[in-house]
HTML snippet that shows the backbone in 3Dmol.js (N, CA, C, O; Angstrom):
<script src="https://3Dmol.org/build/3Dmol-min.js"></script>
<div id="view" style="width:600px;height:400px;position:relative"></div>
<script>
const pdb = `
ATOM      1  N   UNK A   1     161.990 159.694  87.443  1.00  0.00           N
ATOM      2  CA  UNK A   1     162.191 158.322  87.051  1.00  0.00           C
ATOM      3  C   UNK A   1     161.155 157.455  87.753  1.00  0.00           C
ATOM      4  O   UNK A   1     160.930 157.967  88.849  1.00  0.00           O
ATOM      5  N   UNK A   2     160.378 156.270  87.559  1.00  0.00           N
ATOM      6  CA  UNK A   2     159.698 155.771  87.387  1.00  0.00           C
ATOM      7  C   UNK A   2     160.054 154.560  88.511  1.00  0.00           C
ATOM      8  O   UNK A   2     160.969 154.991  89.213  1.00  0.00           O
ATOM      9  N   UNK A   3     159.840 153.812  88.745  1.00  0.00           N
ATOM     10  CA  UNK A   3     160.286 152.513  89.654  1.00  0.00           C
ATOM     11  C   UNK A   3     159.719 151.346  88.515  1.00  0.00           C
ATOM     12  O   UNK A   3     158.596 151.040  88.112  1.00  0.00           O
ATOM     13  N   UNK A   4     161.588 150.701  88.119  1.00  0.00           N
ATOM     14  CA  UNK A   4     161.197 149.772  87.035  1.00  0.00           C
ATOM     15  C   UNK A   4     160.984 148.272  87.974  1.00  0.00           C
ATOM     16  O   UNK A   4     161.389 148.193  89.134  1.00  0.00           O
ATOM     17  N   UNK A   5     160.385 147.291  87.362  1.00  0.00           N
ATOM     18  CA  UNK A   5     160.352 146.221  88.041  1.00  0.00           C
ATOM     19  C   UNK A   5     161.537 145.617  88.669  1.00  0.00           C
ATOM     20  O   UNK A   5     161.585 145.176  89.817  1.00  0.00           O
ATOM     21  N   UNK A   6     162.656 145.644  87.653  1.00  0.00           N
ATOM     22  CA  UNK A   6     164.253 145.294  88.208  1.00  0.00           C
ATOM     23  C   UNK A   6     164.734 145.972  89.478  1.00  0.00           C
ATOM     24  O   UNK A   6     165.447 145.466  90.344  1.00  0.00           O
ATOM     25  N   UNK A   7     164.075 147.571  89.440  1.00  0.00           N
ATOM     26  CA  UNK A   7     164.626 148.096  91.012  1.00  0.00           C
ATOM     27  C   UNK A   7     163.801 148.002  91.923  1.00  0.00           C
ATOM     28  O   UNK A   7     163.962 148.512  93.032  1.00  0.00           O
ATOM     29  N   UNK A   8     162.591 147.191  91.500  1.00  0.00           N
ATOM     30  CA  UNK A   8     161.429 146.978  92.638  1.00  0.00           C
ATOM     31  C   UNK A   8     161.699 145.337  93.076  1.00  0.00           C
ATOM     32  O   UNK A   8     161.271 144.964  94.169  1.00  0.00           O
ATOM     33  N   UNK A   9     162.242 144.616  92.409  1.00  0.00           N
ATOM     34  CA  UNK A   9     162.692 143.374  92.638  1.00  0.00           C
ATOM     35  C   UNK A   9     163.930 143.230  93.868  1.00  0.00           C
ATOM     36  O   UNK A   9     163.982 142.464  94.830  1.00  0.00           O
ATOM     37  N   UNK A  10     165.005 144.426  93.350  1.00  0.00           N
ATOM     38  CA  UNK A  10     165.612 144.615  93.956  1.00  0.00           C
ATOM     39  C   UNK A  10     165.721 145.558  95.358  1.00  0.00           C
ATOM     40  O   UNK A  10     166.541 145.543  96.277  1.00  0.00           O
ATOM     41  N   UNK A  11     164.893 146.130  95.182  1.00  0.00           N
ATOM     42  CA  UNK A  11     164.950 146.395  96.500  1.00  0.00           C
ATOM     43  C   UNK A  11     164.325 145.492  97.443  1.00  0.00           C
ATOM     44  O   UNK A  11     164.685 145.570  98.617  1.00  0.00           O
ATOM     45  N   UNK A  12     163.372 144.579  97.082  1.00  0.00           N
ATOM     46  CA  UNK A  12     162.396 144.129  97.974  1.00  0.00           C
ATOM     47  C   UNK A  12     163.588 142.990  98.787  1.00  0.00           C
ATOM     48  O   UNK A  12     163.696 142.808  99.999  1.00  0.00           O
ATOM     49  N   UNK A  13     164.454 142.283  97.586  1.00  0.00           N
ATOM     50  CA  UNK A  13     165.291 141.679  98.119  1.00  0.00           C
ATOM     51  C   UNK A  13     166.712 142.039  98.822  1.00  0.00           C
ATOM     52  O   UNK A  13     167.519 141.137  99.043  1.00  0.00           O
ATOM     53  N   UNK A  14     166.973 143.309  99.144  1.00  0.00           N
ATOM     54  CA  UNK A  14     167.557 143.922  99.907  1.00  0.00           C
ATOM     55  C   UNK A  14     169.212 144.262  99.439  1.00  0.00           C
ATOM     56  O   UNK A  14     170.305 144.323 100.002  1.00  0.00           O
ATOM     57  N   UNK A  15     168.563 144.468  97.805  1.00  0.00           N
ATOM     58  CA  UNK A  15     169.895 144.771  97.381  1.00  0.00           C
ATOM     59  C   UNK A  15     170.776 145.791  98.229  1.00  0.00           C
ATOM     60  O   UNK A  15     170.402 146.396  99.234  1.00  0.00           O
ATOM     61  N   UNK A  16     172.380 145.876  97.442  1.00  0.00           N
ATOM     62  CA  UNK A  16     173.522 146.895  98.170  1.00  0.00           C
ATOM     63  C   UNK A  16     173.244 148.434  97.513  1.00  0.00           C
ATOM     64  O   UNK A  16     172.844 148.523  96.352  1.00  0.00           O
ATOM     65  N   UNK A  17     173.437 149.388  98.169  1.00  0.00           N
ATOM     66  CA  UNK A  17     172.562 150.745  97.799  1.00  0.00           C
ATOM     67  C   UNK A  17     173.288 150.845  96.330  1.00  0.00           C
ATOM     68  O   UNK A  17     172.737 151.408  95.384  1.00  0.00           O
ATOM     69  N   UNK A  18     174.720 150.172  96.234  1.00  0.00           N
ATOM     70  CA  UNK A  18     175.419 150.383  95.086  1.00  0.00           C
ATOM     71  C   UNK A  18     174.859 149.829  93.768  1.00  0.00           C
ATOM     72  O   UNK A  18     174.782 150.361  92.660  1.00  0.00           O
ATOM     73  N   UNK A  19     174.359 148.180  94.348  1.00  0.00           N
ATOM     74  CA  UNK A  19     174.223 147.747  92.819  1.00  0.00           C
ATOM     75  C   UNK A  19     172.531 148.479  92.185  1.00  0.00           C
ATOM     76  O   UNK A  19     172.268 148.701  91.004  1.00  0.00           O
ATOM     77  N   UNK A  20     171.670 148.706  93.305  1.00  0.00           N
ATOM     78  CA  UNK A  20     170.710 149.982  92.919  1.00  0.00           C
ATOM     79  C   UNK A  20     170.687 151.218  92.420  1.00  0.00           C
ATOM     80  O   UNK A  20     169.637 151.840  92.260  1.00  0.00           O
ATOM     81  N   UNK A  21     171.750 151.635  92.156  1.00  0.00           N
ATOM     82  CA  UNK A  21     172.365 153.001  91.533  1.00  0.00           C
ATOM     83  C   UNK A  21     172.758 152.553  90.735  1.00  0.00           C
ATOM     84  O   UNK A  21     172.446 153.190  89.729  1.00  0.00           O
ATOM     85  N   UNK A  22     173.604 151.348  90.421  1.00  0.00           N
ATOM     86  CA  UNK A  22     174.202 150.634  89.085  1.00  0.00           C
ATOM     87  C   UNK A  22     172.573 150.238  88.488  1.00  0.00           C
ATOM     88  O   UNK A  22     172.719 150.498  87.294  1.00  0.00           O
ATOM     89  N   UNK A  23     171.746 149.965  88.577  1.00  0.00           N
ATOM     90  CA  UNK A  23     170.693 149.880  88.132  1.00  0.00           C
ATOM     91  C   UNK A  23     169.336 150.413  87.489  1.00  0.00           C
ATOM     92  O   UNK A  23     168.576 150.271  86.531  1.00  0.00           O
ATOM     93  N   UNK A  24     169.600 151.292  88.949  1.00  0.00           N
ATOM     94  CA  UNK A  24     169.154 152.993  88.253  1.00  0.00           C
ATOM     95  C   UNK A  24     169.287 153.898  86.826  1.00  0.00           C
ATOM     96  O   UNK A  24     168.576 154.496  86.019  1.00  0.00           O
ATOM     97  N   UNK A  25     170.651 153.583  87.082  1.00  0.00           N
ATOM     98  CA  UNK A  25     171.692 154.421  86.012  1.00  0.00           C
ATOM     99  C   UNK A  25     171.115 153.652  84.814  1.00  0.00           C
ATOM    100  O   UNK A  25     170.696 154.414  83.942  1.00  0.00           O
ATOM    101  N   UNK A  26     170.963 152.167  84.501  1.00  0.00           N
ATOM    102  CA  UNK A  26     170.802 151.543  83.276  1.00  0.00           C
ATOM    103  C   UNK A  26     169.858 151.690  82.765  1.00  0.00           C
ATOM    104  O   UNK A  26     169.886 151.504  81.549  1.00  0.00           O
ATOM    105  N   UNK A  27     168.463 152.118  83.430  1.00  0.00           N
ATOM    106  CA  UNK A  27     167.498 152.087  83.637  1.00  0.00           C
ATOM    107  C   UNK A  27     166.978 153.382  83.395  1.00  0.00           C
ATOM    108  O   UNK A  27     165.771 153.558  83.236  1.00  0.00           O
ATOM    109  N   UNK A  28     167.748 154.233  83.360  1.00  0.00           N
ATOM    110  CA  UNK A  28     167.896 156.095  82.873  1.00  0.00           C
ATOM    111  C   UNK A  28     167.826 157.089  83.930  1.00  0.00           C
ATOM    112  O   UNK A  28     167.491 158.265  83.788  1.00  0.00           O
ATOM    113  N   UNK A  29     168.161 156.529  84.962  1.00  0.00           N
ATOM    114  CA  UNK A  29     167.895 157.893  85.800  1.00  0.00           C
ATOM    115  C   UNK A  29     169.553 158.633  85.544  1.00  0.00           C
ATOM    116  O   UNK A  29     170.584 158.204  85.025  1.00  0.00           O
ATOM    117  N   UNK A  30     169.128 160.092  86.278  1.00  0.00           N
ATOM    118  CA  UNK A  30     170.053 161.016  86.247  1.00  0.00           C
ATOM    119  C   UNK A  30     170.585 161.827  87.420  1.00  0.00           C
ATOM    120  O   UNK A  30     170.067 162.744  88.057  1.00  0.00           O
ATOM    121  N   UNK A  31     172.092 161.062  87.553  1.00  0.00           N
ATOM    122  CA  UNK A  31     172.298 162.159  88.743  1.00  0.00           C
ATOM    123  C   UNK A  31     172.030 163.614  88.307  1.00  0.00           C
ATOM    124  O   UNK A  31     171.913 164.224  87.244  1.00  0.00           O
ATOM    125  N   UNK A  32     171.973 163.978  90.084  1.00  0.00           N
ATOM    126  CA  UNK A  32     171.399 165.886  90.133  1.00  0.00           C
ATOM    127  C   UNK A  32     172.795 166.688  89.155  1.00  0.00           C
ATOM    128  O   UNK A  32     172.545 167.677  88.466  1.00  0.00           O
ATOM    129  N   UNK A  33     173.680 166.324  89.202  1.00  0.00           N
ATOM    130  CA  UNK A  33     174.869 166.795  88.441  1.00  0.00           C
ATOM    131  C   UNK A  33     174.454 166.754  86.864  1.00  0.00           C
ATOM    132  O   UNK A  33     174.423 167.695  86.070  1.00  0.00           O
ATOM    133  N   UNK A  34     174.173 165.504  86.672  1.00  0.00           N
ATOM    134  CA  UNK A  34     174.137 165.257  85.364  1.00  0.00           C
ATOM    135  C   UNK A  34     172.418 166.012  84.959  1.00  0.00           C
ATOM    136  O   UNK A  34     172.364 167.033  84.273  1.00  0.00           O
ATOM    137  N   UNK A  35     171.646 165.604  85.283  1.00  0.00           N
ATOM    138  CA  UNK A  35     170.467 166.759  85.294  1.00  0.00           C
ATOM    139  C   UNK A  35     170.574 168.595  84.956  1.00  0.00           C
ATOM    140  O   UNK A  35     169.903 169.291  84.195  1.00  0.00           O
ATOM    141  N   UNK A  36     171.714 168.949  85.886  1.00  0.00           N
ATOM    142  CA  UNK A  36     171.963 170.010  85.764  1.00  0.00           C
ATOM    143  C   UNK A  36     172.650 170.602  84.665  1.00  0.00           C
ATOM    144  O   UNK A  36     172.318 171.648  84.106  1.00  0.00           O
ATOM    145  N   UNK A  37     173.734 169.799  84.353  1.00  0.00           N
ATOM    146  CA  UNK A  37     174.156 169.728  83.044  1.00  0.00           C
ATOM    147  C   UNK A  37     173.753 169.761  81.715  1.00  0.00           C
ATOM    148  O   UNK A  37     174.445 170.078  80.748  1.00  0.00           O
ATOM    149  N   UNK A  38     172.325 169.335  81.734  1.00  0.00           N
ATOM    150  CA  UNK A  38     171.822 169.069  80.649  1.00  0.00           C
ATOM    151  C   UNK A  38     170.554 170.729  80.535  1.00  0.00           C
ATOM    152  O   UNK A  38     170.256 171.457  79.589  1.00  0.00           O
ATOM    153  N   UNK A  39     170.105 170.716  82.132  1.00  0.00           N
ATOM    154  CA  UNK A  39     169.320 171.946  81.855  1.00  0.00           C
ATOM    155  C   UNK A  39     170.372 173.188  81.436  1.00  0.00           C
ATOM    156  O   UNK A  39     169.924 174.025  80.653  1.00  0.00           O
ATOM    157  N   UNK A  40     171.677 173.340  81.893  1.00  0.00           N
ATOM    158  CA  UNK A  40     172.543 174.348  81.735  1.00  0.00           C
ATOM    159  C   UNK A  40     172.322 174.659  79.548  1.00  0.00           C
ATOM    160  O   UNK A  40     172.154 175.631  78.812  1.00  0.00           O
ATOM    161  N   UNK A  41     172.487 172.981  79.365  1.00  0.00           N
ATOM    162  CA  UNK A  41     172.854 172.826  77.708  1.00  0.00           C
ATOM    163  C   UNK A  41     171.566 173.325  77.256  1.00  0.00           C
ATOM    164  O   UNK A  41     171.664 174.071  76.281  1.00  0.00           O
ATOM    165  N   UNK A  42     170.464 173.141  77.657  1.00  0.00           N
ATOM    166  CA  UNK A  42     168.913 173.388  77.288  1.00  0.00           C
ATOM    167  C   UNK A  42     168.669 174.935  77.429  1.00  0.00           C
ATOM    168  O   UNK A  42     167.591 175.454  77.140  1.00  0.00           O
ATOM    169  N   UNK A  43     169.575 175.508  77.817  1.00  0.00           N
ATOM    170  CA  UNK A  43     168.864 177.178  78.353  1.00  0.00           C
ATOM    171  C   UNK A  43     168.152 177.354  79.235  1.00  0.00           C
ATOM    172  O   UNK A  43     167.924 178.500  79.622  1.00  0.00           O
ATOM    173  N   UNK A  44     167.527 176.144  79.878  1.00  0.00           N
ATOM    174  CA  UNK A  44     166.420 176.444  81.406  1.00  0.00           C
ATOM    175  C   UNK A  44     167.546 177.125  82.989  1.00  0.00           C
ATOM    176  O   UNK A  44     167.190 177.954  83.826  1.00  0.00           O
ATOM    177  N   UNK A  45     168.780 176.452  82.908  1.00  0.00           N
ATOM    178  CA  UNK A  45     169.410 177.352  84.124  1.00  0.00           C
ATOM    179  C   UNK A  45     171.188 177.897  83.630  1.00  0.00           C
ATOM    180  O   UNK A  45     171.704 177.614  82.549  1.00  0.00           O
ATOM    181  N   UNK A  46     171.693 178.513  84.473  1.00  0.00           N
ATOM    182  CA  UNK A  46     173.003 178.627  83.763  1.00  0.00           C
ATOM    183  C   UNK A  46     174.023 178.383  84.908  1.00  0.00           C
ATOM    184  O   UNK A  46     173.481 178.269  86.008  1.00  0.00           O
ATOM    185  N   UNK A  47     175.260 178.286  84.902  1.00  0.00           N
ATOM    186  CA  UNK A  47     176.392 177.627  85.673  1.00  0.00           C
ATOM    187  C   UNK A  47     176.345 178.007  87.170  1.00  0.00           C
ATOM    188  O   UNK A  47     176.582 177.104  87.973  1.00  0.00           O
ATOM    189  N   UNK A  48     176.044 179.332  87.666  1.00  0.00           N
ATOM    190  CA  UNK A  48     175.419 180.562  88.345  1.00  0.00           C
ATOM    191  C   UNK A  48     174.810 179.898  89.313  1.00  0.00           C
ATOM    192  O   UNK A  48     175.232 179.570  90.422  1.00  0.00           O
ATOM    193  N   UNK A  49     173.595 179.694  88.714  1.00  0.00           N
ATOM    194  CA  UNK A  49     172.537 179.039  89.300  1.00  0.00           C
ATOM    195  C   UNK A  49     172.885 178.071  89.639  1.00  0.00           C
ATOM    196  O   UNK A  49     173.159 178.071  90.839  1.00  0.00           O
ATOM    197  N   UNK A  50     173.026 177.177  89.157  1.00  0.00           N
ATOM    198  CA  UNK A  50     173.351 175.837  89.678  1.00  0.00           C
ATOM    199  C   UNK A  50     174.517 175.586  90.362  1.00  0.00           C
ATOM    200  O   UNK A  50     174.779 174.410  90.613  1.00  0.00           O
ATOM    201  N   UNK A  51     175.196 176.369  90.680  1.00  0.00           N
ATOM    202  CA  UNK A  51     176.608 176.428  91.971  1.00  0.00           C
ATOM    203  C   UNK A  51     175.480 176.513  92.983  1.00  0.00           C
ATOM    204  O   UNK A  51     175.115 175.504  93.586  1.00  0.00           O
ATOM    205  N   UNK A  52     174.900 177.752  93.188  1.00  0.00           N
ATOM    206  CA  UNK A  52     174.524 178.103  94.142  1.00  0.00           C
ATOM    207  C   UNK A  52     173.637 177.620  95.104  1.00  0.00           C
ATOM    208  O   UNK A  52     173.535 177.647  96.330  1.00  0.00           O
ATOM    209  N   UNK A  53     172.665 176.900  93.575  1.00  0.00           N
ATOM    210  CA  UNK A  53     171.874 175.595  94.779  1.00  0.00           C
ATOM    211  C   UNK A  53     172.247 174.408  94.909  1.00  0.00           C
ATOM    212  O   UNK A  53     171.598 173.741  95.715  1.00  0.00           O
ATOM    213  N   UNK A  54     173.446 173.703  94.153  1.00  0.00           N
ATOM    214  CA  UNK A  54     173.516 173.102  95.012  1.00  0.00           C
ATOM    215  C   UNK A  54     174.750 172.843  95.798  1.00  0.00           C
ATOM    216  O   UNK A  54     174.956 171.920  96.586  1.00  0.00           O
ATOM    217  N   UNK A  55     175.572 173.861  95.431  1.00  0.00           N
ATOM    218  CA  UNK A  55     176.923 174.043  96.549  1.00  0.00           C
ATOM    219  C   UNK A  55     177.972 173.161  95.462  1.00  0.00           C
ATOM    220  O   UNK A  55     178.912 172.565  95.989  1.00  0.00           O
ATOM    221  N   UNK A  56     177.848 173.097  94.286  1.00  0.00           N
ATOM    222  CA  UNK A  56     178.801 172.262  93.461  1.00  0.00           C
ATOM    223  C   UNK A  56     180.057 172.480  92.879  1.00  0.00           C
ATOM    224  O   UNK A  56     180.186 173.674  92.610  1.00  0.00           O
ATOM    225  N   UNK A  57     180.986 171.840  92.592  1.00  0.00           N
ATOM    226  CA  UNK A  57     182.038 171.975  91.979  1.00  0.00           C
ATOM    227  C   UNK A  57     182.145 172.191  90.712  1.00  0.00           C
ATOM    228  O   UNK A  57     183.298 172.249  90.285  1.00  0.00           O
ATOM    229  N   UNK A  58     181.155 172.350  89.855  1.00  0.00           N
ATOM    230  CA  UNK A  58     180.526 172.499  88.977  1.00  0.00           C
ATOM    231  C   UNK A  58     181.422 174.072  88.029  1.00  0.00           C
ATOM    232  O   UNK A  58     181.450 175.081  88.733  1.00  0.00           O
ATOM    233  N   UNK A  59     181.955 174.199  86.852  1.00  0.00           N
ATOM    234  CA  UNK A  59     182.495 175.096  86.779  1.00  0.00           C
ATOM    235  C   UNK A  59     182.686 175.660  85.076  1.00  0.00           C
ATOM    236  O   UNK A  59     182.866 174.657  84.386  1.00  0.00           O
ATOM    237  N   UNK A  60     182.697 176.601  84.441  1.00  0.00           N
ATOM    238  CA  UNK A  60     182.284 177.117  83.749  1.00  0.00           C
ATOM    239  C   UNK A  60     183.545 177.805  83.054  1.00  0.00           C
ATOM    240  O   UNK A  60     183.456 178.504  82.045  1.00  0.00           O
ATOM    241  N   UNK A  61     184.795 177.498  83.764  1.00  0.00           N
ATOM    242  CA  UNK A  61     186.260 177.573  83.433  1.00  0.00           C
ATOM    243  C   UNK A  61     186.791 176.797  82.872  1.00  0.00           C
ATOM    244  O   UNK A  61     187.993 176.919  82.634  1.00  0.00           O
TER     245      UNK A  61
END
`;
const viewer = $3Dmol.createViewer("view");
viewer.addModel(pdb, "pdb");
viewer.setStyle({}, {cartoon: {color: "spectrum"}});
viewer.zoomTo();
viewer.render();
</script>
C-alpha cells in the first residue's frame, strides 16, 4: 500500500493509531489476515501454511 495524502496528513498531525487504521482500511490496505485469505482463495498458499507463519487462528474447519 502506498502512503495516500489523507494518511500523510494524518500522521504528520499526530493522528490516534486507530483513526489511521480506520483510514488505511478506506484507503485499501489489507490486514495480514485478510491478505492471507485471499492468497489461500488465489492458490498461492493454503490454510497449512499460513497457521504456521503466522501462529493464527485461522482455520479450515
Amino acid at each position: 500500500m502506498s502512503m495516500t495524502p489523507a494518511l500523510r496528513s494524518m500522521i504528520y498531525n499526530n493522528a490516534p493509531s486507530e483513526e489511521l487504521t480506520n483510514q488505511a482500511m478506506k484507503d485499501g490496505m489489507r490486514t495480514l489476515v485478510q491478505d492471507a485469505i485471499v492468497k489461500v482463495i488465489d492458490g498461492q498458499a493454503d490454510i497449512a501454511q499460513i497457521q504456521i507463519l503466522s501462529g493464527s487462528g485461522i482455520s479450515d474447519e
